[in-house]
C-alpha angles and dihedrals in degrees: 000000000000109000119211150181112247104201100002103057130272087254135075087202146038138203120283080007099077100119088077145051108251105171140049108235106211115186118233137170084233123111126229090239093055095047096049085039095049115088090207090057100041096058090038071059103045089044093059092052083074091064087068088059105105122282117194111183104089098006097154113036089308096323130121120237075239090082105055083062135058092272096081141022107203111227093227108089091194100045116122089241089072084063091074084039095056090033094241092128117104140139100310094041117038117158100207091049089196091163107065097032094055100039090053082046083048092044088042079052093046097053090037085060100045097051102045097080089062093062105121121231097156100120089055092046106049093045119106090215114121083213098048091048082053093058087046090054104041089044092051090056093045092053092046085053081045089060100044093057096047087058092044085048091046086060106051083053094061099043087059083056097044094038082057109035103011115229119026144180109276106217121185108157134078111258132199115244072235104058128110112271100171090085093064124124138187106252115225114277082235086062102047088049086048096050096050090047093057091037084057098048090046105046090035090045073065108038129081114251098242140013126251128237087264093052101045101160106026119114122274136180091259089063086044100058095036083054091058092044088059096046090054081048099066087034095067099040129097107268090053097047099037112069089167082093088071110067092232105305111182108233101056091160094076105051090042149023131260115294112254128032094074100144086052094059093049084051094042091052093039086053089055102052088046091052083062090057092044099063108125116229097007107110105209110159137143124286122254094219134047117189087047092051093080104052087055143094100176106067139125088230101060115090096170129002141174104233114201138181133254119310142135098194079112092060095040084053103054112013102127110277092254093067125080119275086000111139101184094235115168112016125186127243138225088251097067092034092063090046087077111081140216116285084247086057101248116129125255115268111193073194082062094086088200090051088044097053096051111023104182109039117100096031145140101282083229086075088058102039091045099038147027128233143186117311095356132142117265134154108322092346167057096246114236114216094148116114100281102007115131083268110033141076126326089035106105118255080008113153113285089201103053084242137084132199116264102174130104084011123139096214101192103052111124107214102189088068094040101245118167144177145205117276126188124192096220102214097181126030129173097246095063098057081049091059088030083057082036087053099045105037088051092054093049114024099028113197090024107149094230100064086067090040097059097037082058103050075065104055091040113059091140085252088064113042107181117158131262114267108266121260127270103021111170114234096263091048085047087051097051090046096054094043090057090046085063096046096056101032094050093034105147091011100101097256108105096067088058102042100050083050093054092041088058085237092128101122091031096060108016099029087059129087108274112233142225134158133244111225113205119191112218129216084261105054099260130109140236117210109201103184101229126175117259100190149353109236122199130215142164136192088255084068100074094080121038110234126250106267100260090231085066105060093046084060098045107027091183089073110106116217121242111256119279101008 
């Protein structure tokens, strides 16, 4: 008898993966057919292909991907995230090991859809029961929609893999842990963008444009289509239109698009995220308010999100280090703290000596609901980041930075008594297909009235109320000013790594010193901020790309290294 995994795979190894153990092998008495022909089995199956979705809240070893950018400092010296931060990662020792953890989620998809067709529904088929014609129906439907979302999810897989090392091999068949894996080649990067945009159309043209309240979480054609608008996205930017970075690396075909055409692709990638918004009846909209937004499933913002159970190891991980069981984590910098403006719309000035002496009054309400700052309310108390205060420095594992994070926390979890809460990564907002269309539209169609518009739908959820952009912006201050929309908006989602690489900012904004502030008390309660530098990071044009995994190339010889590394 063929012994199997149920949930897990039926394989302890994948292709291009095949150095470690990936899957848990658990002996049944259950054959491989029954389990691909039961319906039970097949959507327990098909469920379990939704835990490889991205989870950000302790990526790498408890840290944030904040703080492998210039957002965060994490408090741990020796955690693997400060590899990416010193500049000591590389092709044997990559902290955020994507590879081998989104090719085991493709090959999970690829056996998931060749097996789905052999789900038996013949009892309910061939029975002349009305009841029992309404189940058939209803389950072949179930399992179509089943389908749909294994090859969305199939493609967000693979955008992870292409935003990170550029073409890939596409891979859409179910292989043997004994093929032969020598023969295996990167695909163009041309080719990847193109796949995922094809995978997107098909299984969207299927799927219903939004969830309802009781699949919260499942793939729609709204996540399909915003899928595809951030995949022209990246498309259209500089790293993937710019190969000079490269110094001269021979296959150019696979870290950037064909030369010419660039305006279509803006266009192209500025269509599809209007397409989102165009979606009739789905009610998709922004939030009205921010800090709320990320303790919630259930919200017209949200296009895709990753839904988990109870836990407080978040909280644990980044409650500021003077409450019980916090451990600091991932702390924000100055960097990020002066990208929020003031509430008129002017930018912070430490020059400006009112804005000096009291740093954080008069700002965009997004700096307080996403992080905490000296002598602010949280939890049970004032926070004390002052030298010498209960959370600031001299107290061991204490913030770097003078902040601590503040989103996606439950604060009032007590963690003594083990209380937790619900916690949901959020993949696709709203607000992010509004500055994609914003993007896109600037780079194309400079001076079009809807890249202000939908900036400022942004800026302006009625918690926020930050003022309209002002008039007459030229196309490069319109494109400063988008590009720092998305900074502080998206601040802690995952987005800022990716952006300053596809921006070609590398060496502007994570070659440079990260910042924090020292906060002195003085003898009559108030306080004094001196900006100081936390920590020399450290990137090269290399980095832009993350290196094939060595063990990789030694399997499949045929797979060419990215430049430089």
């Amino acid at each position: 008898m063929k012994h199997i995994t149920l949930i897990y795979g039926v394989a302890a190894l994948i292709l291009l993966g095949a150095c470690e153990k990936l899957d848990r092998e658990v002996i049944t008495n259950i054959t491989e057919k029954q389990v691909t022909q039961s319906y039970q089995y097949s959507s327990y199956r098909q469920a379990i292909l939704y835990t490889e979705l991205p989870e950000g809240f302790l990526q790498v070893d408890r840290a944030m991907m904040a703080s492998a950018s210039d957002e965060a400092e994490y408090t741990q010296e020796n955690a693997n995230i400060q590899k990416f931060n010193n500049g000591s990662w590389n092709a044997y020792d990559n902290p955020d090991n994507a590879w081998a953890k989104y090719y085991k989620a493709i090959r999970r998809v690829n056996q998931f859809l060749a097996s789905s067709d052999s789900i038996n529904l013949e009892t309910y088929r061939l029975s002349t029961n009305p009841s029992d014609q309404l189940i058939y129906q209803q389950r072949t439907a179930e399992i179509t929609r089943w389908k749909l979302e294994a090859r969305f999810l199939r493609a967000f897989f693979y955008f992870e893999l292409v935003k990170r090392y550029g073409g890939v091999p596409i891979l859409t068949e179910e292989l043997s842990v004994t093929a032969d894996f020598s023969k295996v080649e990167r695909n163009s990067l041309e080719a990847c963008i193109q796949f995922i945009v094809k995978e997107c159309d098909e299984s969207g043209a299927g799927l219903p444009p939004k969830s309802a309240d009781a699949d919260l979480g499942r793939a729609t054609k709204g996540a399909a289509l915003a899928l595809k608008s951030r995949a022209l996205l990246y498309a259209a930017s500089d790293l993937f239109n710019t190969p000079t970075w490269s110094g001269g690396y021979s296959k150019p075909e696979l870290i950037s698009m064909p030369a010419g055409n660039r305006t279509q692709r803006w266009k192209d990638a500025a269509n599809a995220a209007k397409a989102v918004l165009d979606l009739a009846g789905t009610g998709y909209w922004i939030h009205w308010e921010y800090g709320p937004l990320f303790n919630t499933f259930n919200s017209p913002e949200i296009i895709l999100t990753r839904r988990n159970g109870p836990s407080n190891e978040f909280e644990k991980a980044n409650f500021p280090i003077g409450y019980n069981l916090g451990e600091s984590g991932n702390t924000p910098s100055q960097n990020l703290v002066d990208a929020y403006e003031m509430t008129d719309g002017t930018a912070f000035n430490w020059n400006n000596p009112a804005h000096a002496a009291d740093p954080y009054a008069n700002r965009d309400p997004r700096l307080r609901l996403s992080i905490i700052t000296n002598n602010t309310w949280f939890n049970s108390r004032n926070v004390e980041l002052w030298a010498g205060g209960r959370d600031g420095q001299g107290i061991p594992l204490a913030s770097k930075t003078g902040y601590y994070m503040k989103k996606y926390l439950s604060e009032y979890t007590d963690l003594l008594q083990n209380r937790t809460s619900v916690h949901s990564w959020i993949l696709i907002r709203t607000a992010e297909i509004f500055l994609n269309y914003a993007e896109a539209l600037n780079e194309c169609e400079p001076g079009n009235p809807d890249i202000a518009q939908y900036v400022n739908y942004v800026r302006g959820r009625s918690t926020i109320g930050m003022p309209p952009l002002p008039a007459g912006l030229s196309q490069a201050q319109m494109r400063e000013r988008i590009r720092n929309e998305r900074r502080v908006e998206f601040a802690f989602e995952d987005h800022r790594a990716w952006d300053v690489r596809r921006w070609m900012q590398g060496p502007q904004y994570f070659g440079t010193p990260l910042r924090g502030v020292n906060i002195t008390r003085n003898a009559n309660g108030t306080f004094t901020y001196t900006p100081a530098v936390v920590e020399q990071r450290v990137f090269e044009p290399k980095m832009y790309l993350y290196p094939i995994p060595k063990g990789e190339l030694f399997i499949s010889p045929k797979l060419v290294q990215n430049p430089l590394w």
